[in-house]
C-alpha positions in Angstrom: 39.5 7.0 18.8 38.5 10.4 17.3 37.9 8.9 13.9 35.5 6.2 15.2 33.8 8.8 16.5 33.1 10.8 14.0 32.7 7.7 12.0 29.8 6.8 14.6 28.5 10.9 14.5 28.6 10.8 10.1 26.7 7.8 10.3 23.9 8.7 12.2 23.3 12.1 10.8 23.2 9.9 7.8 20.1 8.2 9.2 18.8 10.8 10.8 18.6 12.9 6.6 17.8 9.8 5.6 15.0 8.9 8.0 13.9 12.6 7.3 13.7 12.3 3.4 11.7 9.0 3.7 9.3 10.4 6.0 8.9 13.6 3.6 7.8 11.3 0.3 5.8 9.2 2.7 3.7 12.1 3.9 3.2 13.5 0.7 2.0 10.0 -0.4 4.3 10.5 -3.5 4.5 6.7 -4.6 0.6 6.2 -4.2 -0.3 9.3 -5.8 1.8 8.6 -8.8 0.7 5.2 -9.3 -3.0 6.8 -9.1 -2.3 9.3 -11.5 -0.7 6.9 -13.7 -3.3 4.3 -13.3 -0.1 2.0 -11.9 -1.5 0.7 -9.1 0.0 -2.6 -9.6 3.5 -1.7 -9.8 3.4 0.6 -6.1 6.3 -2.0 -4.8 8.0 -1.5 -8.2 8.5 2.1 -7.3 9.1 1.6 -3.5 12.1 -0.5 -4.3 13.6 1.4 -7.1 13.5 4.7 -4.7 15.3 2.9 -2.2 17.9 1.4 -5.1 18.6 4.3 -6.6 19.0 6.1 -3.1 21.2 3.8 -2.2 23.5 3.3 -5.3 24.1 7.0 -5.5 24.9 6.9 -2.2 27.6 4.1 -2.2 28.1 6.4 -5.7 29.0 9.5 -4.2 31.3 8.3 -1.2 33.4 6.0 -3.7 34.4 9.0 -6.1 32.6 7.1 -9.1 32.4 8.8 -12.3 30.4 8.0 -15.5 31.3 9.8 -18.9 28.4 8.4 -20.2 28.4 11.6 -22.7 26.0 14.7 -23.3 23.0 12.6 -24.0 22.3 10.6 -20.8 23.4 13.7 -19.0 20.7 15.4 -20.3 18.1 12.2 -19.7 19.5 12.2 -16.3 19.0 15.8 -15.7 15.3 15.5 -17.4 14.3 12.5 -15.0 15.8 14.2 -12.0 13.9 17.6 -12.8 10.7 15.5 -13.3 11.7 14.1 -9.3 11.6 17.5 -8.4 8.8 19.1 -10.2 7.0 15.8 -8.4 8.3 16.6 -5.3 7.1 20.3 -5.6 3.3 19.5 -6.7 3.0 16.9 -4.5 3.8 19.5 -1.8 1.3 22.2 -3.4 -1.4 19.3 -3.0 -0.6 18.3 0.2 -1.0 21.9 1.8 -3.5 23.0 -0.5 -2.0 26.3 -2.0 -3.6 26.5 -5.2 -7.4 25.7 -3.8 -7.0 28.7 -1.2 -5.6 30.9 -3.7 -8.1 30.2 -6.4 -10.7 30.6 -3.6 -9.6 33.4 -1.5 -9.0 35.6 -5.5 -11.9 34.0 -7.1 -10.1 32.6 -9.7 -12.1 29.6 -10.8 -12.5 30.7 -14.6 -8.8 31.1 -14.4 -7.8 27.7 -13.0 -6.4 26.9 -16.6 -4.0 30.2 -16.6 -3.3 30.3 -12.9 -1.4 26.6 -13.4 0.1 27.3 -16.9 1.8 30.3 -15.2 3.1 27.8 -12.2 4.6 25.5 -15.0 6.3 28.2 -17.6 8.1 30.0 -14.2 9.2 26.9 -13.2 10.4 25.9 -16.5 11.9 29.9 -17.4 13.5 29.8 -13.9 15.2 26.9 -14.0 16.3 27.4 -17.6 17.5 31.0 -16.4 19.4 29.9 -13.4 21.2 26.7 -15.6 22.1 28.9 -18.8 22.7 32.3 -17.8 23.6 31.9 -14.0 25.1 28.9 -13.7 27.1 28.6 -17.1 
């Protein structure tokens, strides 16, 4: 009786993250932005359903102790197209609140615009190549 229950417990704290995450791209209008950006438009249901796909199939993935030696190489595409998902995630979230508009206004930075993003961009790229070569060897 115990297991079904925590069977019944895993499973909705399952939807619940899930229901969370969805809501979180949603807000952020991440799907429509990037088909905007991207001039895409056409292909917004193409996105929606391999999001859902792949969120599913690393899902079923990660519960059924599957593992690919697929080699160096596609670990490295993988790990470029999941840090592109992230540094996505993380403007999208800049936009959405507005940070870099109220700091360019509130320091008077609009000459700087150019340098005040380039900085965002190399310490995000010397940070995460920090942490994943000396940190994390």
């Amino acid at each position: 009786m115990l297991k079904y229950v925590a069977a019944f417990v895993g499973l909705a704290e399952g939807i619940v993250v899930g229901s969370a995450v969805v809501a979180f791209i949603t807000l952020l209008d991440i799907v429509p932005r990037l088909a905007q950006v991207t001039e895409t438009e056409n292909y917004i249901g193409f996105y929606e359903i391999v999001i859902i796909l792949s969120g599913t199939i690393v899902s079923l993935a990660w519960f059924s102790n599957v593992s690919l030696n697929a080699g160096k190489v596609i670990l490295a595409l993988v790990g470029l197209l999941m840090g592109v998902f992230v540094g996505l995630l993380a403007s999208a979230l800049t936009e959405v609140t507005n940070v870099i508009p109220v700091i360019i206004n509130r320091f008077q930075l609009h000459d700087y615009i150019r340098y005040v993003l380039g900085s965002l961009v190399t310490g995000k790229v010397v940070g995460s190549l920090i942490y994943w070569i000396v940190i994390n060897k």
